[in-house]
C-alpha positions as CSV (number, residue, x, y, z in Angstrom):
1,X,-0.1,0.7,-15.6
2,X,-0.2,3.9,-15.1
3,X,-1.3,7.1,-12.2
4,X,-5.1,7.4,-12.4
5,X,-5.7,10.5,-10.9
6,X,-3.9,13.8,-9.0
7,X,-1.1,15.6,-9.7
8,X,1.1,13.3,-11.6
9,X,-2.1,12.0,-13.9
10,X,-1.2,9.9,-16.6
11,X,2.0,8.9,-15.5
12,X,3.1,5.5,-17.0
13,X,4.9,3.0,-14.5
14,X,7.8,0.3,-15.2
15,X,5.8,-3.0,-14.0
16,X,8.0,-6.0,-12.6
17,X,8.0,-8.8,-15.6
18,X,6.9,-11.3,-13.4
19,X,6.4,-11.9,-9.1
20,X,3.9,-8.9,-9.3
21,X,-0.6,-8.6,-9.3
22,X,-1.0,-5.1,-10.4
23,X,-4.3,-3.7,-8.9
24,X,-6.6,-3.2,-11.1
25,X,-7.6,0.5,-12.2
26,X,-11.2,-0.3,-11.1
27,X,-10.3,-1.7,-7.8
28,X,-7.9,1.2,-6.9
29,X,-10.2,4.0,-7.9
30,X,-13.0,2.5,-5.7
31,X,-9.8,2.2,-2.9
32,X,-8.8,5.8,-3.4
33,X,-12.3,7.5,-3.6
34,X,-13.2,5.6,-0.5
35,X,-10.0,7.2,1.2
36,X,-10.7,10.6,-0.5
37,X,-14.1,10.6,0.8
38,X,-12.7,10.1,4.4
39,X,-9.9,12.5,4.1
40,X,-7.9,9.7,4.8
41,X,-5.1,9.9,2.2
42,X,-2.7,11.0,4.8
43,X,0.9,12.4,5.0
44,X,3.4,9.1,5.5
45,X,2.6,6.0,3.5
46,X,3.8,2.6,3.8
47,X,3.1,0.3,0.8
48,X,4.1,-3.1,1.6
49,X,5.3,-6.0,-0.9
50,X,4.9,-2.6,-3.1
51,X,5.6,-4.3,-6.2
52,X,5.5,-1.4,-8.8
53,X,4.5,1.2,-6.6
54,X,1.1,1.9,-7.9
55,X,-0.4,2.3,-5.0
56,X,1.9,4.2,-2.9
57,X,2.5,6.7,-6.0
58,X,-1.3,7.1,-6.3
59,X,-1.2,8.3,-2.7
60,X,1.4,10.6,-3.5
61,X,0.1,11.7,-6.7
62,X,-3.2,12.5,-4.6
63,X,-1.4,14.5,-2.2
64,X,0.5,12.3,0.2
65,X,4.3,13.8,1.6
66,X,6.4,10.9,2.2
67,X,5.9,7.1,1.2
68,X,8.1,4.0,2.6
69,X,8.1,1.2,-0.3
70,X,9.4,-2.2,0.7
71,X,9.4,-5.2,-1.7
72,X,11.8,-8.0,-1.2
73,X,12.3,-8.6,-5.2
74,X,15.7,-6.6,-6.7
75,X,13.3,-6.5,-10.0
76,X,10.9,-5.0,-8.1
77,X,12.8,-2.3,-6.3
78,X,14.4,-1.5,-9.3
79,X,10.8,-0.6,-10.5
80,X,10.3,1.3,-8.1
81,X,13.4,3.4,-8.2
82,X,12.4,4.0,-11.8
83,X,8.8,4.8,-11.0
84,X,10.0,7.5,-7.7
85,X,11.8,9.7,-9.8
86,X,9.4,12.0,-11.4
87,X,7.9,12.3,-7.3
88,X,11.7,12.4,-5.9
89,X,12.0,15.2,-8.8
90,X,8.7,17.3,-7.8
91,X,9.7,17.4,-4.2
92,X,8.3,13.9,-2.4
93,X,9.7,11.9,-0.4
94,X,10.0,8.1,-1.4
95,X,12.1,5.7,0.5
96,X,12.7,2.6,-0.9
97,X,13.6,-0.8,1.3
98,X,14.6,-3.7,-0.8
99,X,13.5,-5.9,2.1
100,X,11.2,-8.7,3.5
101,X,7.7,-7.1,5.1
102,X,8.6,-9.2,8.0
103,X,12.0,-8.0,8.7
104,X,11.1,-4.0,7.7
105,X,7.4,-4.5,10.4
106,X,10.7,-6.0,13.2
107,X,12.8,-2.7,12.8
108,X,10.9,0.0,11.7
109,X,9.2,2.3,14.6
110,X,8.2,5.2,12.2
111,X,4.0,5.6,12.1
112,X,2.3,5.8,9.0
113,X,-0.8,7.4,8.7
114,X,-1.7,5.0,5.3
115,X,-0.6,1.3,5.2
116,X,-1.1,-0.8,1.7
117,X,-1.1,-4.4,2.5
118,X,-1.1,-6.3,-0.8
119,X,1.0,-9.5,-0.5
120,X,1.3,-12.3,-2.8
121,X,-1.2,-14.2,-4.0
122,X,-0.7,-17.9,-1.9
123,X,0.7,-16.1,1.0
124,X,-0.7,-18.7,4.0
125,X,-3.5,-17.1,6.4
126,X,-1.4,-17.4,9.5
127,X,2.0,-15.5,7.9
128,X,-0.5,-12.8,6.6
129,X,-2.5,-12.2,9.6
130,X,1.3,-11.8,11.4
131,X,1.9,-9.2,9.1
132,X,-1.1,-7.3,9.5
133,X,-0.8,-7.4,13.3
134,X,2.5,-6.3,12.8
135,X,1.5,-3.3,10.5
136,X,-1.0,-2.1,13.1
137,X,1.9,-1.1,15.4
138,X,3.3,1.4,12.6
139,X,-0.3,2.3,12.0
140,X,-0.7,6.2,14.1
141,X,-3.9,6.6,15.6
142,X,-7.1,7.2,13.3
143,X,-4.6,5.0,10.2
144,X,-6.1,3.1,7.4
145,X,-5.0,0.1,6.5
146,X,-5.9,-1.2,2.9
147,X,-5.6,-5.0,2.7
148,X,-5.8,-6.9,-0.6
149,X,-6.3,-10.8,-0.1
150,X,-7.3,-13.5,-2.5
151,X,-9.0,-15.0,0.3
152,X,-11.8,-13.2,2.6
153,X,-10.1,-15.1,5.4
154,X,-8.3,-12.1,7.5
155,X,-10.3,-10.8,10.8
156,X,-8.2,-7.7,12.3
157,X,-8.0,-7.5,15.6
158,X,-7.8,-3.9,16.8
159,X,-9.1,-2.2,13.4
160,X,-12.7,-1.4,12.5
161,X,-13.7,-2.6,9.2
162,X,-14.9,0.5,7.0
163,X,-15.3,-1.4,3.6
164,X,-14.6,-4.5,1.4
165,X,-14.6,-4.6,-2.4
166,X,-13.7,-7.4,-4.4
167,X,-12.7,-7.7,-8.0
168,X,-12.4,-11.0,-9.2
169,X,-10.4,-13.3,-6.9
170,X,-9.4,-10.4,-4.7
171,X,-11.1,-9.2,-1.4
172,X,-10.0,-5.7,-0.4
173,X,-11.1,-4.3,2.9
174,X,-10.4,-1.0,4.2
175,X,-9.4,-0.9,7.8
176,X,-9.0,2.0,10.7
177,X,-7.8,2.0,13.7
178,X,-9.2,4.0,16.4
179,X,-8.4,7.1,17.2
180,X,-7.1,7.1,20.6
């Protein structure tokens, strides 16, 4: 796994042996061209059940300030200490928050201008659709949210749907809310 594109190209990341469903390089350059092409990229970034980071670090990499990673897995956030250091190094700021989404979307009152939404896979419909209510409340006005399901099952309330991919088993739909 590595950075696909921007100003840390090429970059290999540490991967969690096992809890974790990368994105696929396909899937997350058809993500990130979609947000380049809307200048929607953004300052703060949330990246939620981050896993590795990939996605979070591609934001930053692509010219993101500040990202917010939270993963409940010690493996995991180890990871992603791992992976934040070159960025940490270079000036950005990554915060890391070993910590479940749930708990994290109950305390946090920060606004984020990007939210990745990639739980795991088996996650039921009625905890995920929870979260994602929850994440539009950290979500500033005229946000993205970038949800990754294995199901097609989710129906925001309160975001416009921009665009859904899918690659293999996963749905991923692109989601803004409006700009008040």
């Amino acid at each position: 796994m590595r950075i696909i594109a921007g100003e840390y190209k090429g970059l290999e990341l540490e991967v969690p042996k096992s809890g974790t469903r990368p994105t696929t390089s396909k899937l997350k350059e058809s993500i990130f061209s979609s947000l380049e092409a809307r200048g929607a990229i953004g300052e703060r970034v949330l990246d939620l059940f981050a896993g590795s980071g990939a996605l979070g670090l591609e934001a930053l990499s692509r010219g993101a300030g500040e990202l917010c990673c939270v993963d409940s897995s010690r493996q995991a956030a180890k990871c992603l200490k791992q992976n934040a250091l070159p960025f940490q190094r270079g000036g950005k700021r990554v915060e890391i928050r070993c910590v479940k989404a749930e708990k994290f979307l109950e305390g946090d009152e920060k606004k984020f201008d990007l939210i990745f939404l990639d739980p795991p896979y088996g996650m039921e419909s009625e905890s995920f659709e929870k979260i994602l209510s929850s994440s539009i409340n950290l979500l500033s006005p005229g946000g993205y949210i970038i949800a990754e399901r294995e199901k097609e099952d989710f129906h925001p309330l309160g975001l416009e749907s921009l665009k859904i991919m899918k690659s293999g088993s996963t749905t991923c739909e692109i989601l803004k809310k409006a700009e008040k």
